[in-house]
N, CA, C and O of each residue as an XYZ file, in Angstrom:
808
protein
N       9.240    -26.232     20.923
C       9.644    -25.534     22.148
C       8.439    -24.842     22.756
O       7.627    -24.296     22.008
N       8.260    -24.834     24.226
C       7.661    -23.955     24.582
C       8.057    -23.011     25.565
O       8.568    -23.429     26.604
N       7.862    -21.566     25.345
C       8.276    -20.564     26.556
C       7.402    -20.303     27.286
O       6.225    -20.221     26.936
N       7.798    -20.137     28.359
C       6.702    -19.820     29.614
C       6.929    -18.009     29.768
O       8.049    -17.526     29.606
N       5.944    -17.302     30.033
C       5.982    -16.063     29.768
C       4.984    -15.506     30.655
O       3.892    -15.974     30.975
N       5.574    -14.373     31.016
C       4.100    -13.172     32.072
C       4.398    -11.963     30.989
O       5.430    -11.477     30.526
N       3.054    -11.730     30.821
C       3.057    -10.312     30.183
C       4.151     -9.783     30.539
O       4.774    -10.075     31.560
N       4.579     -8.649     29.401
C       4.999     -7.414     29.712
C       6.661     -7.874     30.721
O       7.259     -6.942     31.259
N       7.129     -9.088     30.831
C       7.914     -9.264     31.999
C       9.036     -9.414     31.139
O       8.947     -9.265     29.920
N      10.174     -9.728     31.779
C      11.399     -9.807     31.014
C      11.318    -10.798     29.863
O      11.610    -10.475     28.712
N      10.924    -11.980     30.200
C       9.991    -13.030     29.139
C       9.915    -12.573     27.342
O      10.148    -13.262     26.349
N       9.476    -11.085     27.478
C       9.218    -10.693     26.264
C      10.424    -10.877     25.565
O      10.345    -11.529     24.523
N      11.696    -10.380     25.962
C      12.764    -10.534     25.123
C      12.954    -11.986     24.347
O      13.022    -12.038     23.119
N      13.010    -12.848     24.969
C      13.035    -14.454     24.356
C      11.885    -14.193     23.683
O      12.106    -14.381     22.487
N      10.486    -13.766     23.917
C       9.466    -13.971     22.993
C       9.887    -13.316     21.189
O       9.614    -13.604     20.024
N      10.706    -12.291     21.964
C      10.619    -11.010     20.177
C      11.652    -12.108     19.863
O      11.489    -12.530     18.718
N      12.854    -12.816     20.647
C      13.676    -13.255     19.579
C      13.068    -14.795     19.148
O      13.595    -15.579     18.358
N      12.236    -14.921     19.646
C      11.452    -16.382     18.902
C      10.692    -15.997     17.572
O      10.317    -16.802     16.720
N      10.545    -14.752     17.547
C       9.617    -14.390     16.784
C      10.191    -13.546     15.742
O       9.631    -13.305     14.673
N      11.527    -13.035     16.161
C      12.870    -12.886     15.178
C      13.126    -13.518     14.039
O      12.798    -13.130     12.918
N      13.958    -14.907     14.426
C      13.969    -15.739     14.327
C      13.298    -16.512     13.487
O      13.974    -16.870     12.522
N      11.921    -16.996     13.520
C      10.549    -17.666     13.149
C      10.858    -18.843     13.353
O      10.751    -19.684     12.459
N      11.314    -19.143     14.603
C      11.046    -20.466     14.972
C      10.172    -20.919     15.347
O       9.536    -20.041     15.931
N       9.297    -22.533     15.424
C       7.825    -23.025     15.607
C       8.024    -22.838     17.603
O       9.100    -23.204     18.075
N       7.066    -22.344     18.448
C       7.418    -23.036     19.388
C       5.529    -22.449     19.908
O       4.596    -22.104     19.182
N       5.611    -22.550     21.240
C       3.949    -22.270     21.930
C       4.763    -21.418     22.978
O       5.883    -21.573     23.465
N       3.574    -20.250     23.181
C       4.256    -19.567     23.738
C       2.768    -19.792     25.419
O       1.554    -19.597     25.357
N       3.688    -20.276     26.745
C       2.404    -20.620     27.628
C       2.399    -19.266     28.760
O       3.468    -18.846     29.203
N       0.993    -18.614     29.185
C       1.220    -17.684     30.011
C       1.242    -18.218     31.482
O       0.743    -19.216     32.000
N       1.975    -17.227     31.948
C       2.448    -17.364     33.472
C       1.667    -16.812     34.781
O       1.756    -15.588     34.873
N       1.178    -17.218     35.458
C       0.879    -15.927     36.762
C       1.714    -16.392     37.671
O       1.878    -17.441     38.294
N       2.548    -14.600     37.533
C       3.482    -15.073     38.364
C       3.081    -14.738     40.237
O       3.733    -14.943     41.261
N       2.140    -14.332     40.065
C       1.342    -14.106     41.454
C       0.540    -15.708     42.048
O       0.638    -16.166     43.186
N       0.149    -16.014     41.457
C      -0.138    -17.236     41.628
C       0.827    -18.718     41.388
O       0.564    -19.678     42.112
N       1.749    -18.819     40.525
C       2.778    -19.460     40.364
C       2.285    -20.806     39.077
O       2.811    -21.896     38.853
N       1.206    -20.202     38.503
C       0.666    -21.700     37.733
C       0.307    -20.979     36.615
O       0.104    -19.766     36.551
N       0.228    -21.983     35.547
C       0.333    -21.388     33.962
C      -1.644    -20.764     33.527
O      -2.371    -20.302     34.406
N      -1.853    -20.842     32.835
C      -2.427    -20.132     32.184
C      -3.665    -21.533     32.170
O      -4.857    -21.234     32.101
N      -3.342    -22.677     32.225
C      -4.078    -23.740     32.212
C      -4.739    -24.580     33.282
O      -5.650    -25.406     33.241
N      -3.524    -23.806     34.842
C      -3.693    -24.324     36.052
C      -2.396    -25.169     36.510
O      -2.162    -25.187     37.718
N      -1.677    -25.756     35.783
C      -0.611    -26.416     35.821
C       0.389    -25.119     36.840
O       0.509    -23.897     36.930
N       1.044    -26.656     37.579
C       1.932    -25.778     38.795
C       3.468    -25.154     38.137
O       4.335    -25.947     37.769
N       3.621    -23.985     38.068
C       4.673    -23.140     37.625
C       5.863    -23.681     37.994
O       6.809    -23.867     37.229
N       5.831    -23.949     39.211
C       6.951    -24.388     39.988
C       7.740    -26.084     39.852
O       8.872    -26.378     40.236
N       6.659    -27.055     39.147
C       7.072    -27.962     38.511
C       7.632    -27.908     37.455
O       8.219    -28.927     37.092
N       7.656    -26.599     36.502
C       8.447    -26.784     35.259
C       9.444    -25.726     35.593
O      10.395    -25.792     34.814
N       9.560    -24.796     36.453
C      10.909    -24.128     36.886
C      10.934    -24.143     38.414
O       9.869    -24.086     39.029
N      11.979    -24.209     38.982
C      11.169    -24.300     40.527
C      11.630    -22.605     41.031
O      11.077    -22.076     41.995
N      12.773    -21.854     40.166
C      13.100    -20.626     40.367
C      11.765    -19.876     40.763
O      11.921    -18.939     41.546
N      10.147    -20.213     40.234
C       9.405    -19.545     39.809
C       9.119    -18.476     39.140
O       8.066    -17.857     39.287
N      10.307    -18.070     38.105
C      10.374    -16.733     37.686
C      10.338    -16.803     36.037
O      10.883    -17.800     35.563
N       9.941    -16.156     35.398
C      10.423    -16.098     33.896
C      10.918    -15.842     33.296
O      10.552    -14.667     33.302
N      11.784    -15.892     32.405
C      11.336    -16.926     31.310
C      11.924    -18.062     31.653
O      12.807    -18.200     32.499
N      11.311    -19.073     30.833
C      12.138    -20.740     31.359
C      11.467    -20.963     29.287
O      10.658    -20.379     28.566
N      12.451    -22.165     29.140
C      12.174    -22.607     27.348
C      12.209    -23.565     27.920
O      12.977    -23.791     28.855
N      10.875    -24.783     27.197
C      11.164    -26.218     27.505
C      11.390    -26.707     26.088
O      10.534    -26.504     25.227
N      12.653    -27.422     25.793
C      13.085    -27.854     24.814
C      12.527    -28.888     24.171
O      11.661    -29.607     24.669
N      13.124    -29.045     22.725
C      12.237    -30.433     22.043
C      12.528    -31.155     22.266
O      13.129    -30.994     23.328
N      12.573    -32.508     21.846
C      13.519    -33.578     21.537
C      13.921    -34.314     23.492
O      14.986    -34.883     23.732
N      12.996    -34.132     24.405
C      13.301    -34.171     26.192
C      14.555    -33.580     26.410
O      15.388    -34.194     27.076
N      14.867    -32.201     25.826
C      15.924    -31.742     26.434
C      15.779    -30.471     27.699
O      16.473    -29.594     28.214
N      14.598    -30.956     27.774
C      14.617    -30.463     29.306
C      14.164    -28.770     29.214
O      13.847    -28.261     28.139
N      14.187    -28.127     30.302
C      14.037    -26.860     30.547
C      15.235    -25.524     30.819
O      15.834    -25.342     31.878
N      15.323    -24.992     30.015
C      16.298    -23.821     30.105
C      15.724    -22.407     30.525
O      14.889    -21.772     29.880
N      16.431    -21.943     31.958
C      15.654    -20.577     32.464
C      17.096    -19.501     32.463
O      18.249    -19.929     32.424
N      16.851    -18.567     32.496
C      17.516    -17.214     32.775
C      17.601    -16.687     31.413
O      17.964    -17.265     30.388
N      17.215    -15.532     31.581
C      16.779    -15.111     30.252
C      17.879    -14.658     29.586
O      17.247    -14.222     28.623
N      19.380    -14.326     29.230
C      20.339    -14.393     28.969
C      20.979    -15.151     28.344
O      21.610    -14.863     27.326
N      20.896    -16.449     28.968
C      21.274    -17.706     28.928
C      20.314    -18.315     27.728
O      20.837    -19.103     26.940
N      18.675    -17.907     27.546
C      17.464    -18.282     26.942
C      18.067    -17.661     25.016
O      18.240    -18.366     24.022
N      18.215    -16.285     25.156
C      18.803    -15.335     24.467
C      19.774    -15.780     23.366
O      19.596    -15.630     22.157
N      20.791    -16.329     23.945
C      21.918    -17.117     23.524
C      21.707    -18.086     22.477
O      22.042    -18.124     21.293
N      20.867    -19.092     23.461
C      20.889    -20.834     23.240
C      19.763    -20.214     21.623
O      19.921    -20.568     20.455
N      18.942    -19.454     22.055
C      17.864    -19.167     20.658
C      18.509    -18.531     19.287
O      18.022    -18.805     18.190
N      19.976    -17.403     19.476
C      19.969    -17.176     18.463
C      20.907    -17.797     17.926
O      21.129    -17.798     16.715
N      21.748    -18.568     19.031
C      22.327    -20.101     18.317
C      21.689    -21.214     17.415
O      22.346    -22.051     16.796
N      20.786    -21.147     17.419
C      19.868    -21.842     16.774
C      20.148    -21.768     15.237
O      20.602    -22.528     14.382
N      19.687    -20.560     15.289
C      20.124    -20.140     13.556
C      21.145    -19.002     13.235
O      20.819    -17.838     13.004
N      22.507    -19.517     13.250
C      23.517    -18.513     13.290
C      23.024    -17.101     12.141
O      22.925    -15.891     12.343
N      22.757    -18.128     10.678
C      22.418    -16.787      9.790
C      21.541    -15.421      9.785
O      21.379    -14.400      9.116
N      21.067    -16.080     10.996
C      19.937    -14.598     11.449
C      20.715    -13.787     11.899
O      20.123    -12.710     11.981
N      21.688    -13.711     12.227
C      22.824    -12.745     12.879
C      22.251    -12.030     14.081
O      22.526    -10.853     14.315
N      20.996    -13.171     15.270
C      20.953    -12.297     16.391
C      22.241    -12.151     17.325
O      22.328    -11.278     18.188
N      23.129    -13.002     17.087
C      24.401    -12.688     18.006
C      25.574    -13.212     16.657
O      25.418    -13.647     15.516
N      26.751    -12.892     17.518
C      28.096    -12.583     16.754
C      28.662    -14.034     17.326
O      28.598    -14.580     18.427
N      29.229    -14.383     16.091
C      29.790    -16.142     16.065
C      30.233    -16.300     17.365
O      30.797    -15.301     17.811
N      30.148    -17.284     18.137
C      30.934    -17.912     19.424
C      32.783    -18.131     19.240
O      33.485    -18.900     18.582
N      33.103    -16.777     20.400
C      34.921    -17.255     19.822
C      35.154    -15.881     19.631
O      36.190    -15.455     20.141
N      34.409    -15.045     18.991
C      34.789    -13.360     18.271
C      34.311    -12.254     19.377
O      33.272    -12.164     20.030
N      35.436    -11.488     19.326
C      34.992    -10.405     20.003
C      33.842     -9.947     19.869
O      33.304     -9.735     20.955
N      33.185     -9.684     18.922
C      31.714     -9.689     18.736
C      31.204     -9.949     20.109
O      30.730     -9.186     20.950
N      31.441    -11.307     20.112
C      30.480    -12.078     20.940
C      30.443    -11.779     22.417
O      29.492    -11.767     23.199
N      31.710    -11.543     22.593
C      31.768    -11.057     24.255
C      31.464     -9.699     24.208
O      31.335     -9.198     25.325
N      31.299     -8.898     23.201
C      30.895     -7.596     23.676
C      29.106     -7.775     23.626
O      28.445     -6.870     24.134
N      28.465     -8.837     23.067
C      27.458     -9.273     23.279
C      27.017     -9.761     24.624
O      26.028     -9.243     25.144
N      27.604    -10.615     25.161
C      27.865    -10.845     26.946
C      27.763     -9.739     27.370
O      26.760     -9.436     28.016
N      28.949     -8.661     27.086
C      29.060     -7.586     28.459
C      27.792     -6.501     28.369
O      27.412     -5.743     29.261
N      27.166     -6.681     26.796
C      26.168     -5.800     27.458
C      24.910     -6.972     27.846
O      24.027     -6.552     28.594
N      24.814     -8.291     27.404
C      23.605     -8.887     28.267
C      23.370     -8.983     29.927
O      22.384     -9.033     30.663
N      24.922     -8.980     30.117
C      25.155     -9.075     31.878
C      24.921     -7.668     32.602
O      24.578     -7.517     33.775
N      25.227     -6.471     31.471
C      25.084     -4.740     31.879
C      23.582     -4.884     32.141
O      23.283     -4.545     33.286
N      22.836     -5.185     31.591
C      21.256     -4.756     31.360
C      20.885     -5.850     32.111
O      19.917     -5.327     32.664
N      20.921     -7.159     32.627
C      20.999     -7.945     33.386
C      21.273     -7.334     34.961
O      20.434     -6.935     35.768
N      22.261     -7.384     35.051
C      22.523     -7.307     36.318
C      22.281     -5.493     36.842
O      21.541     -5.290     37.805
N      22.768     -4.625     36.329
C      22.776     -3.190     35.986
C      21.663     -2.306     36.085
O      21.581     -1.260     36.728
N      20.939     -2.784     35.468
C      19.489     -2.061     34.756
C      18.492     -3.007     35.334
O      17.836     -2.499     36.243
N      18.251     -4.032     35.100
C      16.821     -4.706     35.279
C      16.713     -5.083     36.483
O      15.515     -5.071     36.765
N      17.421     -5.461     37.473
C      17.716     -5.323     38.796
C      17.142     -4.306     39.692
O      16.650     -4.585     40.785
N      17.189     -3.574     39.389
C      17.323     -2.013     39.885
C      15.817     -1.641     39.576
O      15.454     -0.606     40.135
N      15.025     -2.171     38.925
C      13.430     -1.834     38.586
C      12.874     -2.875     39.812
O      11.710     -2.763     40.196
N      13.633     -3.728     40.303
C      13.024     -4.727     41.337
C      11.974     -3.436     42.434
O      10.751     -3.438     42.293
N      12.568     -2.558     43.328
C      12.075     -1.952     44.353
C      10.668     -1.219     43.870
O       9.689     -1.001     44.584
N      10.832     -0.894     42.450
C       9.851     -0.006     41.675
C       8.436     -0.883     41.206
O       7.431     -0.558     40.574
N       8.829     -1.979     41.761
C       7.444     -2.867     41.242
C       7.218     -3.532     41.863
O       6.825     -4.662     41.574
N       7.439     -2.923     43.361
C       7.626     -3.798     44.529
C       6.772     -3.076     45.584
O       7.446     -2.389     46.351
N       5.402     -3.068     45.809
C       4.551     -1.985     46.763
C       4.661     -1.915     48.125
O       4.176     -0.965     48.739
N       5.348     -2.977     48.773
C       6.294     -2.904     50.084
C       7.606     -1.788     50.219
O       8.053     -1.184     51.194
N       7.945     -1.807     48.969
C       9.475     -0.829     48.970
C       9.523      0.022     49.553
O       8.364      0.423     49.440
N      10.121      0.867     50.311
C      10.065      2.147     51.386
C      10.315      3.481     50.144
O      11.242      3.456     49.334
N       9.571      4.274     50.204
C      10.593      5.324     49.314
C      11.833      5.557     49.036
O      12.458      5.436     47.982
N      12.204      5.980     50.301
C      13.724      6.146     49.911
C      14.936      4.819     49.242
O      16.113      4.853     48.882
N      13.931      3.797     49.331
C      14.627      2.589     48.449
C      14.458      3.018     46.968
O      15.444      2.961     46.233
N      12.929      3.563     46.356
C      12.358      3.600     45.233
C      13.252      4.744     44.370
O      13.471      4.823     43.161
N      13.737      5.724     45.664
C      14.331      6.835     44.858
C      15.774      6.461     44.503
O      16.330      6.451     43.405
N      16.184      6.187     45.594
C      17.563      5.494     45.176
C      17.596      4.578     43.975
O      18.527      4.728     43.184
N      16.520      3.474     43.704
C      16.742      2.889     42.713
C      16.152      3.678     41.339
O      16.101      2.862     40.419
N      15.850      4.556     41.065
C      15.276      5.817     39.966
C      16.877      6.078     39.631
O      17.462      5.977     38.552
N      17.425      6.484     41.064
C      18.682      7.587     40.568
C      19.763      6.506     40.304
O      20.844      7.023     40.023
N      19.771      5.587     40.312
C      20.627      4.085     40.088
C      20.434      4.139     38.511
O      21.368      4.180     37.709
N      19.246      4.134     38.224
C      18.556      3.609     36.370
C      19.264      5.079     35.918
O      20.191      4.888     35.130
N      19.054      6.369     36.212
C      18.749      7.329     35.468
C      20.559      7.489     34.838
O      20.834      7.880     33.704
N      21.643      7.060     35.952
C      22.805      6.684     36.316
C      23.627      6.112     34.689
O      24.476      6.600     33.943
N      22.457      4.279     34.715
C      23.088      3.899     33.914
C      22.175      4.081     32.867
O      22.372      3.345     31.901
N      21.323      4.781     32.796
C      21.173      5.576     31.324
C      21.128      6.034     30.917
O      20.306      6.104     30.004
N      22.323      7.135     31.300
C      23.313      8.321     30.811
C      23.804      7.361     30.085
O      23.488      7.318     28.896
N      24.684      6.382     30.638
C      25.545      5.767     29.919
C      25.375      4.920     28.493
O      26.271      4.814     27.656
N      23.837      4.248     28.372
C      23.410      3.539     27.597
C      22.973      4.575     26.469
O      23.077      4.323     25.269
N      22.409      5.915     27.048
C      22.369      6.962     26.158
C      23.518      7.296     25.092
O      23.399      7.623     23.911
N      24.420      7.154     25.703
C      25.954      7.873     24.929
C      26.563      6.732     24.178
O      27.008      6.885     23.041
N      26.588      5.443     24.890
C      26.753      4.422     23.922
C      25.616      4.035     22.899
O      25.655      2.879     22.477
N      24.545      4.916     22.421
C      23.836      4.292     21.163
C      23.417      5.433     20.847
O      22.267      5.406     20.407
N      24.123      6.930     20.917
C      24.523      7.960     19.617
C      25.187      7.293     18.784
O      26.182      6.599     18.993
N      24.423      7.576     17.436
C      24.984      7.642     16.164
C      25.292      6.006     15.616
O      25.970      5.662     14.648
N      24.333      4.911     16.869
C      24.333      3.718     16.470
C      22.881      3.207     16.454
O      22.082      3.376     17.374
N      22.575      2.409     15.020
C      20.904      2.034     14.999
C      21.006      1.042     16.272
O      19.993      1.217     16.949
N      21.583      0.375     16.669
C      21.520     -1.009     17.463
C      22.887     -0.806     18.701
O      23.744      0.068     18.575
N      22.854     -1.722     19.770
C      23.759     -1.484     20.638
C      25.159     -2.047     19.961
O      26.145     -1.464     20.413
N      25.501     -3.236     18.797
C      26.027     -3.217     18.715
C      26.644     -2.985     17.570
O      27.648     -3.575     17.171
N      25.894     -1.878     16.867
C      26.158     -1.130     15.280
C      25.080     -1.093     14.891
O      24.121     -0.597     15.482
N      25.081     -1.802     13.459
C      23.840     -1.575     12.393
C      23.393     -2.846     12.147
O      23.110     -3.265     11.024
N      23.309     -3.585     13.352
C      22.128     -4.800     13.172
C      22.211     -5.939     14.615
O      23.101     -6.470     15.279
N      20.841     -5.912     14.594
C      19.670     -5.823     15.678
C      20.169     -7.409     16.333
O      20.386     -8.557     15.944
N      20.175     -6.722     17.380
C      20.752     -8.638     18.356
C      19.776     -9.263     19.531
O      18.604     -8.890     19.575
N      20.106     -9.887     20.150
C      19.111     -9.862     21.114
C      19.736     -9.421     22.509
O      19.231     -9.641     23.610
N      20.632     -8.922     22.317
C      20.800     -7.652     23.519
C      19.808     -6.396     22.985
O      19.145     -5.753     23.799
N      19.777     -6.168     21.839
C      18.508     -5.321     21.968
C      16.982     -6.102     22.364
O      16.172     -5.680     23.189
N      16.907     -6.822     21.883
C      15.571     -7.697     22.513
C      15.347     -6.979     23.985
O      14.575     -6.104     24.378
N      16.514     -7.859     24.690
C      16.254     -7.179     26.050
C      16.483     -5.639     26.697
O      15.886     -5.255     27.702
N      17.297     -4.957     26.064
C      17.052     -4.130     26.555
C      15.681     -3.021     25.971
O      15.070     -2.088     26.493
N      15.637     -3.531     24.976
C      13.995     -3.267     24.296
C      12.608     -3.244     25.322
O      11.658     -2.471     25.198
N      12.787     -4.451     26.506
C      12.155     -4.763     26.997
C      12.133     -4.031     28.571
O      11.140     -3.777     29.253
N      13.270     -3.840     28.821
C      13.481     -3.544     30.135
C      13.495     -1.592     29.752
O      13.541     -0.918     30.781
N      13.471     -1.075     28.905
C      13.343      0.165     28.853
C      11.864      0.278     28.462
O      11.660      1.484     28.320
N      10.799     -0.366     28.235
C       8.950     -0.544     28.316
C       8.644     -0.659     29.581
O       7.457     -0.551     29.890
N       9.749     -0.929     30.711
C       8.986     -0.499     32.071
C       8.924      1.051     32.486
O       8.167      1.371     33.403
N       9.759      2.093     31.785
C       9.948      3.170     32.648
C       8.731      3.767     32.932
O       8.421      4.267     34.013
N       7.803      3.679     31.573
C       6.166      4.107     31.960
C       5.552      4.292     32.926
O       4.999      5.252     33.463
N       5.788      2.597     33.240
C       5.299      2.188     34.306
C       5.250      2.442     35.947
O       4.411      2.249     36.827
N       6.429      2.911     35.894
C       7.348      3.447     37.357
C       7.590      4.660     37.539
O       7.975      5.143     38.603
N       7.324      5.430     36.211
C       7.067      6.884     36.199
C       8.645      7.634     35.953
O       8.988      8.678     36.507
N       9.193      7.120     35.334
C      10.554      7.554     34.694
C      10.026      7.887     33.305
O       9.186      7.240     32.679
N      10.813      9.290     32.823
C      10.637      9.725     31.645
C      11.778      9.373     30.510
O      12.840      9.990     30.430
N      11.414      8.338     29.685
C      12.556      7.910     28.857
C      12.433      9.445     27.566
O      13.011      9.346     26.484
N      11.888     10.310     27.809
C      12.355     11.656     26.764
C      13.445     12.067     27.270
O      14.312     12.443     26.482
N      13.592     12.094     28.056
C      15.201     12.495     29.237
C      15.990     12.326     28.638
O      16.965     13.045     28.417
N      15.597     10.838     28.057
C      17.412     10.519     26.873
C      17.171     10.316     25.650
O      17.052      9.167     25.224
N      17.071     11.256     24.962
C      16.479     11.634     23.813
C      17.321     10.000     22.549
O      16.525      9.229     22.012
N      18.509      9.858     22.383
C      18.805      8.541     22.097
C      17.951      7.452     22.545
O      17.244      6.960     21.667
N      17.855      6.938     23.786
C      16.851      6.033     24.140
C      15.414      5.527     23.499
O      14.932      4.473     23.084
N      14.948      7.146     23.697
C      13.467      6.757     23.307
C      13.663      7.109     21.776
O      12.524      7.044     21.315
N      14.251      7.338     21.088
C      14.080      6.901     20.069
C      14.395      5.200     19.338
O      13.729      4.508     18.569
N      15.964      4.957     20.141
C      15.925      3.774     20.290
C      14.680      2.457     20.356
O      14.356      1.582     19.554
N      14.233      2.818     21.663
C      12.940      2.556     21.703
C      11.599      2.173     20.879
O      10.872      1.201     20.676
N      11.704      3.324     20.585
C      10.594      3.785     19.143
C      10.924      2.750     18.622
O      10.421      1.650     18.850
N      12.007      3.047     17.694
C      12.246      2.520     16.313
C      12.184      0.609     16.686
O      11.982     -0.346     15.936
N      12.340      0.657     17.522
C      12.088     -0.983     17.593
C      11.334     -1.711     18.511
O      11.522     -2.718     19.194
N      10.105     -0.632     18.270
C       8.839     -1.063     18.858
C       7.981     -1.379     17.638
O       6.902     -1.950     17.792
N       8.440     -1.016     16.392
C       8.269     -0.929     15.442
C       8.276     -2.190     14.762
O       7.250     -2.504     14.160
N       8.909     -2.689     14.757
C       9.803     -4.123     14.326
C       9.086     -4.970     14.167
O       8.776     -5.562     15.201
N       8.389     -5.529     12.722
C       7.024     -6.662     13.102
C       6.865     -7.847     14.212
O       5.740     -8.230     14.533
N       8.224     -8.494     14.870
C       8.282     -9.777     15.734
C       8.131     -8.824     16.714
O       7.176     -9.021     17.466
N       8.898     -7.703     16.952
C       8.102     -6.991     18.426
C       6.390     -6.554     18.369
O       5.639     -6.138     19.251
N       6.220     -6.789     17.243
C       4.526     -6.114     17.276
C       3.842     -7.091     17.788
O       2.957     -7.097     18.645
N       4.551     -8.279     16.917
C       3.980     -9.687     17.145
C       3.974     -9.922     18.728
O       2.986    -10.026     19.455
N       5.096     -9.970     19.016
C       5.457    -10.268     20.277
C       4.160     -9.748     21.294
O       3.497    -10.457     22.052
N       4.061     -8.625     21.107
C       2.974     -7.707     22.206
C       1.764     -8.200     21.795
O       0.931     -8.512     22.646
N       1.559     -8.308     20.764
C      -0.300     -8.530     19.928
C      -0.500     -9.927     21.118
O      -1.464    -10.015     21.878
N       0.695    -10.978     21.045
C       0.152    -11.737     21.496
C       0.079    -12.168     23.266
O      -0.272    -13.120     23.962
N       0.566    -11.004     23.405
C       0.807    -10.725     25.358
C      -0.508    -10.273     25.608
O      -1.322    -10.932     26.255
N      -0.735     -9.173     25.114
C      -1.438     -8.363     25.416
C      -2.870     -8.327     26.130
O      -3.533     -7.752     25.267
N      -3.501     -8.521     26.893
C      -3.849     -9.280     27.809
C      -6.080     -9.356     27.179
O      -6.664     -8.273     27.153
N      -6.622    -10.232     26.918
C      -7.480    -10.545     26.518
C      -7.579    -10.940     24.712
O      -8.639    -11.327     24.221
């Protein structure tokens, strides 16, 4: 397999759970400013979305993008890793409702903040949108190691990932004292170390 990836971008989540996991695959970098890989090859021929992540499968099974969807198909792979809850079990859809929460909810909403056209009053509105739903993400992961108990899925992957932008945009994840510890503790995680060692840019 290979994933197509931009630093630091949502991408990372499929990367930590490849690296979860320990499945063989190449991991290729992206510019997503330019639209072509890391080699020169046109971005837009292997996804035409132009966005990341996209997995190109083994065996000519083609290319799989949306990182949700990426999430899934990977920790299907090897059920016994227990990154997601069997297909069929409540488990599993409470696995959905928070990939689509942090999906649609949360990572959305960082669009205006990394966007240097954005007008302010777009930027603030989308601050007080995040800060919103992470009251809520706060209160749902008191007194839980993981979002969905006591072991690690790849809804944490991503939201692992999408809470490493607040830095960036100048949101203080100490605010939610749950969070950033959240955070912490699974920044920690050797496939997330991995994950970054090998982003990390030079």
């Amino acid at each position: 397999m290979k994933l197509y990836y931009a630093p630091g971008a949502c991408s990372l989540a499929s990367h930590i759970a490849l690296r979860e996991l320990g499945l063989p695959f190449e991991a290729v970098a992206v510019s997503l400013a330019r639209k072509t890989t890391r080699a020169g090859a046109d971005y837009h021929a292997i996804n035409p979305k132009g966005y990341v992540p996209a997995l190109e499968l083994d065996d000519g099974g083609g290319v799989l993008t949306e990182g949700p969807a990426i999430l899934q198909y990977l920790a299907d792979l090897n059920p016994a890793a227990g990154l997601a809850p069997a297909n069929g079990t409540l488990e599993r859809y409470r696995l959905q409702e928070w990939l689509g929460f942090i999906n649609s909810e949360i990572h959305k909403l960082f669009g205006p903040l990394f966007d240097r056209s954005a007008p302010e009053p777009a930027k603030a509105a989308a601050r007080a949108a995040i800060a919103r739903r992470f009251d809520y993400v706060e209160a749902a992961c008191r007194g839980r190691e993981y979002l969905l108990g006591d072991r690690f899925t790849v809804a944490d992957a991503y939201l692992y990932t999408v809470l490493s932008w607040t830095g960036k945009v100048g949101i203080e994840l100490t605010t939610w004292p749950a969070l950033a510890a959240y955070h912490a503790r699974i920044r920690e995680r050797p496939a997330v170390r991995a994950a970054h060692a090998t982003e990390r840019p030079g």
